[in-house]
N, C-alpha and C positions, 0 to 999 in steps of 0.2 A: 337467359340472364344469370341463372347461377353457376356457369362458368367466366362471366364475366367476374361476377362477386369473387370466385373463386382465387381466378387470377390478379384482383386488387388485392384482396388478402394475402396471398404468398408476396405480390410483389411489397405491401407495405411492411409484412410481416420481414420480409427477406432485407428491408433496409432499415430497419430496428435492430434486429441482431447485428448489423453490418454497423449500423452508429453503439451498438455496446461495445464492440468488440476492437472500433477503431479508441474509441475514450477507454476501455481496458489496458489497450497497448500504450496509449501516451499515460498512463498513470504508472504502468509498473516500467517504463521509461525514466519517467520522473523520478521512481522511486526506486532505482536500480543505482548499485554502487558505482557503476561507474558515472553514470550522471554526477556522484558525487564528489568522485576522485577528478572528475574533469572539472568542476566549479571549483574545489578546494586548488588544485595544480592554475586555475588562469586566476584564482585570488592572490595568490602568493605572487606569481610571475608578477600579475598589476603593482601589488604593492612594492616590487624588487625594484620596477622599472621609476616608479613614481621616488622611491629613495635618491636612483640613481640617476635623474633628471633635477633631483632638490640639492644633492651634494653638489652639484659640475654647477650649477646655478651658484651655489653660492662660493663653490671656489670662484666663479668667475669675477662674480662682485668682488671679490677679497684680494684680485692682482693688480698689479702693479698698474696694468692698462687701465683699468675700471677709477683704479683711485686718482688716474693721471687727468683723466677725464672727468671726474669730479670736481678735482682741483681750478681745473681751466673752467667747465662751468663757473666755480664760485670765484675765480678773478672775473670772468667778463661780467658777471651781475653787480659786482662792487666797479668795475667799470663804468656801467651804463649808468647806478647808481648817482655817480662823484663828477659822471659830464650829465649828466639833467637833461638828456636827451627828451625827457618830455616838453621839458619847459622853451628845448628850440623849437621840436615840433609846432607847439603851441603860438611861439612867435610868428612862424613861416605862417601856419592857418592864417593869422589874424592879418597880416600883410598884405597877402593872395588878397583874401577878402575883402580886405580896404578898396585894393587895387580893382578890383571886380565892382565894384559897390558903386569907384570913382566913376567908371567909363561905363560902366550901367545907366548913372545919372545925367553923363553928358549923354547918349543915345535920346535919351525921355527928353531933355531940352528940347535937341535937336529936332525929333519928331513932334513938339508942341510949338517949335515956331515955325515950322514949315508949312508955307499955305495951302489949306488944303480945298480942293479944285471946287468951287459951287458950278453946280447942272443946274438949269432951269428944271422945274418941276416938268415940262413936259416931255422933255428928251431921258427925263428920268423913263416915262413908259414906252417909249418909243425904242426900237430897236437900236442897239447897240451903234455906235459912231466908229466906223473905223479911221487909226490913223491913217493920213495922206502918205500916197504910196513912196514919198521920199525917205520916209519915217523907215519903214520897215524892209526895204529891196534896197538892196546894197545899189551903189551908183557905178551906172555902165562905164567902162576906160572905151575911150574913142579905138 
């Protein structure tokens, strides 16, 4: 048994030094100039490129295209404005609806004057009545 002990102790002992030695390297990594020269060099670059994304952005707002297209939006909203395109909308809805409402109402007449069929109570439990076979087979041509 005390070479088992023996062999857990080197094996745990041997992956302690092995985790000092990997946290040793990532720290004097971390703490090596070039770690620094390489953050300081992609700092600058970010901020070069973010400059040079913010200028082109707002040249582009500021041509001629950009303003032409501003322009044309703010005729078509004074457009839409001056024809009251809501208030036709509105008209159309309420029409439709009328029209809907009208022939809704005639349907409901309809099905309240139309007689509807009384069954004797006991054909009510009694199996189903099929139409006569003239009803439902098309009629033979001689």
């Amino acid at each position: 048994m005390s070479e088992g002990n023996a062999e857990e102790k080197s094996i745990s002992s041997e992956l302690a030094r092995l985790g000092k030695q990997v946290a040793d390297a990532i720290n004097q990594a971390w703490e090596s100039e070039d770690r620094r020269k390489l953050q300081a060099e992609v700092t600058v670059g970010l901020e070069t490129f973010g400059d040079q994304v913010s200028d082109a952005l707002r040249k582009a707002s500021e041509s001629d295209a950009a303003n032409q297209l501003r322009d044309e939006t703010e005729k078509v909203v004074a457009r839409v404005r001056e024809s009251d395109v809501t208030a036709e909308v509105r008209k159309g809805l309420i029409s439709g609806l009328e029209v809907l409402n009208r022939e809704l109402g005639r349907l409901v007449e309809r099905l309240e004057v139309e007689p509807q069929p009384s069954t004797p109570p006991a054909a009510e439990s009694a199996e189903p009545v099929e139409p006569p076979e003239s009803a439902t087979e098309p009629a033979e041509e001689a």
